[in-house]
C-alpha positions as CSV (number, residue, x, y, z in Angstrom):
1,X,-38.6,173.5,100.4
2,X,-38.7,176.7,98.1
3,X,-38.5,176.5,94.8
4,X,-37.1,179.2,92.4
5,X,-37.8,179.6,88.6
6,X,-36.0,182.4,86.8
7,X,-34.9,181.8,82.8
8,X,-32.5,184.8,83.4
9,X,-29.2,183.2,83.7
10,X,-27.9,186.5,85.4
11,X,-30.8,186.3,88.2
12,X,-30.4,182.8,88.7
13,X,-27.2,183.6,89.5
14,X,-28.1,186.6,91.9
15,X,-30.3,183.9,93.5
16,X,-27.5,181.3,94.2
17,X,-25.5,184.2,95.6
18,X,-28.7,185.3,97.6
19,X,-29.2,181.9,98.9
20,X,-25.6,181.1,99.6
21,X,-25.8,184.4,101.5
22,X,-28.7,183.3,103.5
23,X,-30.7,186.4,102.2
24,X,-33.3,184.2,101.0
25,X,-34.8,180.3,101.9
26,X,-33.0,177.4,101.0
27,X,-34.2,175.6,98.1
28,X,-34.0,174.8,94.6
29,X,-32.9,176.6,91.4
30,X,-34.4,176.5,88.4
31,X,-33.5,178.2,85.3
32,X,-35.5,176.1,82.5
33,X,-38.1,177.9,80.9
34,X,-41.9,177.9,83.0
35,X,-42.7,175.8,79.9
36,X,-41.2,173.0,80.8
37,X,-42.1,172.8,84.4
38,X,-44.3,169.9,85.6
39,X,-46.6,169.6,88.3
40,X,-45.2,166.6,89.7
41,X,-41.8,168.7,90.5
42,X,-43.8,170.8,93.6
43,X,-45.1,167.4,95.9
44,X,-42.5,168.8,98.5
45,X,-42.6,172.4,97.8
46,X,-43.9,174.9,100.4
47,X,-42.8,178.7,98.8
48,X,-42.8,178.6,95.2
49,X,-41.6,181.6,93.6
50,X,-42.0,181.6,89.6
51,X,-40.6,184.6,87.4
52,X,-38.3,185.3,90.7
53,X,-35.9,187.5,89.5
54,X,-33.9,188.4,92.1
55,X,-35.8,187.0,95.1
56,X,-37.4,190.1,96.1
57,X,-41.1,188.1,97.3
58,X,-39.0,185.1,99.6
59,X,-37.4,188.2,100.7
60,X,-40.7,190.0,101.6
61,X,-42.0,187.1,103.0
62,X,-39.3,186.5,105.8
63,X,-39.2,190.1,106.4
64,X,-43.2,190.2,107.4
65,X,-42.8,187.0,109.4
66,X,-44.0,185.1,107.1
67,X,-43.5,181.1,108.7
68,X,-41.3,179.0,106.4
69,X,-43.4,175.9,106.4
70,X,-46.6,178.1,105.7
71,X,-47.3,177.7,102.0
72,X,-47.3,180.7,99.2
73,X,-46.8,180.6,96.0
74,X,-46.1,183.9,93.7
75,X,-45.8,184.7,90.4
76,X,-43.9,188.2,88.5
77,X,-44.7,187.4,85.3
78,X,-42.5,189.5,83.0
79,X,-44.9,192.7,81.5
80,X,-42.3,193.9,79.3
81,X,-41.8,191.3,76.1
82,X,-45.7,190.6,76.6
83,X,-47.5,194.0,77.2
84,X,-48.3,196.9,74.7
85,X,-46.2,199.1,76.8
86,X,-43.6,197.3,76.4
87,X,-43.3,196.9,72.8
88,X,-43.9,200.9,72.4
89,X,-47.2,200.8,71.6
């Protein structure tokens, strides 16, 4: 299964359109914040995709040939609220 966390409610959105589509794996949705995640929720997860966005790393994935049941896990963590840069400084 591939599991998708993305607090944007917008992105979560483009990622149920996505996977509706079938531009992107079947799996599950998750919009709660990655603080409230728990371990326990990934004993059937093969692609886990936190800080997805818009699904752009599933995407890559299948595009290099990537084999569905081969597990990845990836992480975008957001640079912009947390980074000097992005604060102007």
């Amino acid at each position: 299964m591939t599991y998708y966390n993305e607090v944007d409610p917008f992105a979560g959105q483009w990622l149920a359109n996505l996977r509706a589509a079938g531009h992107i794996s079947p799996g599950r949705i998750d919009t709660r914040s990655i603080t409230e995640v728990q371990p326990d929720e990934f004993q059937a997860v093969t692609r886990a995709h936190f800080f997805a966005g818009i699904g752009g790393w599933d995407h890559a994935l299948s595009l290099a040939g990537w084999p569905d049941d081969a597990p990845v896990w990836t992480g975008s963590c957001p640079c912009q609220p947390f980074s000097g840069a992005g604060k102007g400084k």
